[in-house]
C-alpha positions as CSV (number, residue, x, y, z in Angstrom):
1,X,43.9,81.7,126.9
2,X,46.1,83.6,129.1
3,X,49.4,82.0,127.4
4,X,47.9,82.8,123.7
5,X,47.9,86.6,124.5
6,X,50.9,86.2,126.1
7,X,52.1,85.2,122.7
8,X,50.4,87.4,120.6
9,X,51.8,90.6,122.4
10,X,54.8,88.9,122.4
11,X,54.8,88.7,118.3
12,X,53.5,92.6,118.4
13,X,56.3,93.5,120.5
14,X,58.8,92.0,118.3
15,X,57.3,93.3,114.5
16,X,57.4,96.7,116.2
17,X,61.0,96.4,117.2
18,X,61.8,94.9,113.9
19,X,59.5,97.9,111.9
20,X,61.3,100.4,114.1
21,X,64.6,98.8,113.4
22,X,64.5,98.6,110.0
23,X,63.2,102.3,109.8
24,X,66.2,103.5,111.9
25,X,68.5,101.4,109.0
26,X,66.5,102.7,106.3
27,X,67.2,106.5,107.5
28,X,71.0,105.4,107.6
29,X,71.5,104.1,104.7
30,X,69.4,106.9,102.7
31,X,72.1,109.3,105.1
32,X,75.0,107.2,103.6
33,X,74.0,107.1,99.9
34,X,73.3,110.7,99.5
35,X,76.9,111.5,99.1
36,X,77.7,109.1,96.3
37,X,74.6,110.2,94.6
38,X,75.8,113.8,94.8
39,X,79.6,112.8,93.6
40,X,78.3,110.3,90.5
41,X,75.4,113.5,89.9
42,X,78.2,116.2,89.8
43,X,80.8,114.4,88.0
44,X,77.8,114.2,85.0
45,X,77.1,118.0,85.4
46,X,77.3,120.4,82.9
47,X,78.2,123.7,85.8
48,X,81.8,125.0,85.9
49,X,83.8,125.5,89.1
50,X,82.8,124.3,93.2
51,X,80.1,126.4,93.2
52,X,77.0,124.3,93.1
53,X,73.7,125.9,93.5
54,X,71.1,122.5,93.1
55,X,71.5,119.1,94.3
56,X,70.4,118.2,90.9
57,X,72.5,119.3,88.1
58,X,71.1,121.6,85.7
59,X,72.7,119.7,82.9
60,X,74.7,116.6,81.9
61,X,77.5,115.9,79.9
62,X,80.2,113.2,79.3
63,X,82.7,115.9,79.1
64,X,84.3,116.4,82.7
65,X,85.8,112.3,81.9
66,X,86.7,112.8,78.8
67,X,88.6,115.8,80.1
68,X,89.7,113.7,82.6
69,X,91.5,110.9,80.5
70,X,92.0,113.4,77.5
71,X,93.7,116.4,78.9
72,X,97.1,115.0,80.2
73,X,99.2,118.4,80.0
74,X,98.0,119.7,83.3
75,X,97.1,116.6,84.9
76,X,98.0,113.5,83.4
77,X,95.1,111.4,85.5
78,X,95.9,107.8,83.5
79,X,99.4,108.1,84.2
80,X,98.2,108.7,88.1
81,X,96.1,106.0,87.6
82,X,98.2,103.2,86.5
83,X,101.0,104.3,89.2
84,X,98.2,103.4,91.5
85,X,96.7,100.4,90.0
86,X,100.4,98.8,89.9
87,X,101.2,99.4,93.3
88,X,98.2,98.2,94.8
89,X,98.5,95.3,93.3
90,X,102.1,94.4,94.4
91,X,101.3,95.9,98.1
92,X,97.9,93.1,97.9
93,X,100.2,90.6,96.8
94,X,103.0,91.2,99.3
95,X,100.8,92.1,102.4
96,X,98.1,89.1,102.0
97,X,101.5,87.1,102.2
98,X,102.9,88.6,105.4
99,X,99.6,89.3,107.3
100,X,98.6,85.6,106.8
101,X,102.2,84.0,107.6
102,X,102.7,86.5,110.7
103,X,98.9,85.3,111.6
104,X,99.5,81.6,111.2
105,X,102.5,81.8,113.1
106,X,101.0,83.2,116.4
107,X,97.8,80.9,116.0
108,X,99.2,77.5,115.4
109,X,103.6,77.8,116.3
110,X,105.1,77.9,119.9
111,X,108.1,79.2,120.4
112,X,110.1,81.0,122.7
113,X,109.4,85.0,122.9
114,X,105.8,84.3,121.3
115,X,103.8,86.3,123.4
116,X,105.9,89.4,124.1
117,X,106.4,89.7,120.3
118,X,103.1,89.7,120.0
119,X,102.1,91.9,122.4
120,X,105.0,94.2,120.8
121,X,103.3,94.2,117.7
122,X,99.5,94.5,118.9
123,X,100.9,98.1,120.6
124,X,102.8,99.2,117.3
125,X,100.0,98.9,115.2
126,X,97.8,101.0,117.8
127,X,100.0,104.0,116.5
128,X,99.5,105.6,113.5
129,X,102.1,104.9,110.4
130,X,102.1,108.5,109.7
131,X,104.2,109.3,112.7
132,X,106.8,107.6,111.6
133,X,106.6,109.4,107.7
134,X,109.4,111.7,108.3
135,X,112.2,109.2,109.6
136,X,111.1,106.7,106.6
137,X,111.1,109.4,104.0
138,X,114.9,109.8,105.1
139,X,115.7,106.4,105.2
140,X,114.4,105.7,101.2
141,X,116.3,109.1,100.6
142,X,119.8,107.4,102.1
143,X,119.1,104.3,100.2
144,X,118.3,106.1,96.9
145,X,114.7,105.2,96.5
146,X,113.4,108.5,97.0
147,X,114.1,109.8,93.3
148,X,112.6,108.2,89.6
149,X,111.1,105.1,89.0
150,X,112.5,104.1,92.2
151,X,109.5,106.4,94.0
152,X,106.9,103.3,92.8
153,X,109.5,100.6,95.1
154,X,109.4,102.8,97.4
155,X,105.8,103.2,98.0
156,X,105.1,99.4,97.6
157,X,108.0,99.1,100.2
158,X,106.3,101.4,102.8
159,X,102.9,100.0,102.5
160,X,103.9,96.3,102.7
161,X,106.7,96.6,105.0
162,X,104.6,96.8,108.4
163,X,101.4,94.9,106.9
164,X,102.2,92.0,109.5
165,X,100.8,94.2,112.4
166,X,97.6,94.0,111.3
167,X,97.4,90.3,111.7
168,X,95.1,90.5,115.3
169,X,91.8,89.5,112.7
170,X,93.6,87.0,110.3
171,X,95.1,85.1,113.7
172,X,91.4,85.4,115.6
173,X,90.7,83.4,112.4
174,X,92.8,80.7,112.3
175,X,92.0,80.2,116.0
176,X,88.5,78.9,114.9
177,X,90.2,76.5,112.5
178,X,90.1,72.8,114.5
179,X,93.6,72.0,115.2
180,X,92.5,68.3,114.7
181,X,93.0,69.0,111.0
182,X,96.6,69.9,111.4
183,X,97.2,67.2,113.4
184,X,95.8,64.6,110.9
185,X,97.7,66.4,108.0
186,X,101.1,65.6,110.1
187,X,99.8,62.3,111.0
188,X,100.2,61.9,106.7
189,X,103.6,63.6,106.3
190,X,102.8,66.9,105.9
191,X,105.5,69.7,106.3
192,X,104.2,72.8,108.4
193,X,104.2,75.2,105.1
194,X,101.8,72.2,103.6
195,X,99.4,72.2,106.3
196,X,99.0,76.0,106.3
197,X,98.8,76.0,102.1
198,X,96.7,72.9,101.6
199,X,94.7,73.0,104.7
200,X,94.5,76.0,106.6
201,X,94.3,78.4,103.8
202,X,91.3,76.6,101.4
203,X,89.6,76.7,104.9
204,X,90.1,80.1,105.5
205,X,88.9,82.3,102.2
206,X,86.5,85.1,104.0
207,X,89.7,86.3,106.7
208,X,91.8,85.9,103.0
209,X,89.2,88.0,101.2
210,X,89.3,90.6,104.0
211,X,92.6,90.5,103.7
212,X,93.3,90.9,100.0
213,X,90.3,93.9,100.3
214,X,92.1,96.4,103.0
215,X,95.8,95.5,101.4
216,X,94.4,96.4,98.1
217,X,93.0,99.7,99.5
218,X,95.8,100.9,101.7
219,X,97.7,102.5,98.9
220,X,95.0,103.2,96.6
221,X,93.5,105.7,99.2
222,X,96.6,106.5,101.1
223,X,97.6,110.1,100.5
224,X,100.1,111.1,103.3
225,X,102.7,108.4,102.6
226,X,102.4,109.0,98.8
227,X,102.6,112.9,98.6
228,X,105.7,112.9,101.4
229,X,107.7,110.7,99.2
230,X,106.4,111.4,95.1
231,X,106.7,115.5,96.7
232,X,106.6,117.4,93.2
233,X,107.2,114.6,90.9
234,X,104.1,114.4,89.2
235,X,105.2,111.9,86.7
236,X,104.4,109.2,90.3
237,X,101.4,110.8,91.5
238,X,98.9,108.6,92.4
239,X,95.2,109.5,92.1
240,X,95.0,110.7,95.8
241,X,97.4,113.3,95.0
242,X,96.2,114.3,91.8
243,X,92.2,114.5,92.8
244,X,93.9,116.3,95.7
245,X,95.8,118.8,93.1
246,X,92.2,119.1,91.2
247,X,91.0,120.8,94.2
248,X,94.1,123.4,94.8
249,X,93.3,126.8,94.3
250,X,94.8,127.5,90.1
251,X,93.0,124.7,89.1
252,X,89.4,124.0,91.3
253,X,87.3,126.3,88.6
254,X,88.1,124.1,85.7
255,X,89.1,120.7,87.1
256,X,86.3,120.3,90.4
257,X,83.8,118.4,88.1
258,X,86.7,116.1,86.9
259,X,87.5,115.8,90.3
260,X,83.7,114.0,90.9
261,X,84.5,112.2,87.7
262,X,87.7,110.6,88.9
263,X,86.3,110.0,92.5
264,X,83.8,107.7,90.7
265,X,86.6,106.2,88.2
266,X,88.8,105.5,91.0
267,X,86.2,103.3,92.7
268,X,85.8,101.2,90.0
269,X,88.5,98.4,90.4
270,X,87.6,98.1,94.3
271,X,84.4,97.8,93.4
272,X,85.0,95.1,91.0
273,X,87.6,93.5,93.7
274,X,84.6,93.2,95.8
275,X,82.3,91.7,93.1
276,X,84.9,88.5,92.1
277,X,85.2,88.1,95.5
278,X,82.6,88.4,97.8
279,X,81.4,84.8,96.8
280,X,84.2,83.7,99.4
281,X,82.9,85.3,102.0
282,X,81.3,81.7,102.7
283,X,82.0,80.0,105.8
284,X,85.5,77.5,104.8
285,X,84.8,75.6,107.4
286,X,81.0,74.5,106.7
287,X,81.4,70.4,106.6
288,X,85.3,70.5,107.5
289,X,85.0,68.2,110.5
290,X,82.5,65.4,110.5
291,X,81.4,62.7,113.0
């Protein structure tokens, strides 16, 4: 008797915790929403200028992204977009590939200096890359990547070139891969660069998804790096610098609505990143090692 109410407060106890808890996540999710509500609301609203005086716009129109893709003399937003869109995707390409190799290396190869380089690069990525903006912005000016359709090189330069430092995830990763695979794959014939593309990678697709998804959104919501080194040419702009010009003082009263539009445009392709490839989010390494 005394063990079956034991129980049953037991059971109590635990749906209140859980009704409490999911209450608490309720409250913070309803928090988190309300601003994409009121950015996707706004972009469809019919009032002129960054005055808003309701939550709920008064009116709705398609206009402010027509504008948006339509009216290219003042702010050529497509141009800024596709500058974007082709960076990202060389800076996703190019920093998957060095934050996975750099990764591999310090999970799987031992070699002399292993540890203090990677101690090296755990501090380096603790500061900022913004302090360095002004000594890199002189360094693509020396080498003549600081002017024309060089500016696009140079941005996919600066964002790829230190992706390695951010390897601390991808490497606590492959440490959870059984080494007893590696060591059957060499047991076959297999060269190191085979054992990390036919068996540690297929094994490893979430820490690749992750991967792919914060190289892919460095540049696309990076604005420091990208208005230090496009400056006034607005032919290079990306979309962080032109929603950014939306909201400057000559051109907030007839662009801030466009503004909300192209917040919601530009989240788009990440959100459709995340769709194709949140099926990987799996576990690689369900039924790897048997018996």
């Amino acid at each position: 008797m005394a063990k079956e109410k034991k129980n049953s407060s037991m059971r109590t106890r635990r749906i209140i915790a859980d009704t409490v808890t999911h209450i608490v996540l309720a409250v913070l999710a309803f928090i988190w929403v309300i601003p994409i509500v009121w950015i996707i609301l706004l972009s469809f609203s019919t009032q002129k200028g960054s005055y808003v005086t309701s939550f709920f716009p008064k009116g709705y129109t398609l206009k402010n992204y027509v504008k948006l893709f339509t009216d290219i003399q003042v702010l050529n937003f497509p141009q800024m977009f596709k500058n974007t869109f082709i960076i990202a995707c060389f800076v996703c390409v190019i920093s998957t590939f060095f934050v996975l190799s750099a990764a591999y290396c310090y999970s799987r190869l031992r070699f002399k200096m292993r540890k203090p380089l990677m101690n090296v690069s755990m501090i380096l990525g603790l500061f900022p890359g913004f302090m360095s903006m002004v000594a890199v912005y002189y360094i693509l000016k020396a080498v003549g990547l600081s002017e024309g359709s060089m500016i696009r090189v140079a941005l996919i330069l600066v964002y790829s070139g230190g992706a390695a430092i951010q390897f601390t995830i991808a490497k606590g990763f492959f440490d959870t891969v059984p080494k007893s695979l590696d060591e059957a794959a060499y047991l076959d014939g297999a060269t190191k660069f085979q054992v990390f593309t036919k068996v540690t990678v297929p094994l490893s697709k979430p820490i690749i998804v992750y991967t792919v998804l914060t190289s892919f959104l460095s540049p696309w919501l990076d604005f420091i790096f990208a208005k230090v080194i496009c400056r006034a040419n607005a032919e290079y702009y990306t979309v962080s610098v032109g929603l950014w010009k939306m909201l400057e003082k000559e051109y907030i009263d007839n662009w801030y609505t466009s503004f909300a539009a192209g917040a919601v445009c530009i989240s788009i392709p990440i959100a459709i990143l995340f769709v194709i490839m949140q099926k990987y989010y799996t576990d690689g390494l369900s039924g790897a090692v048997k018996g």
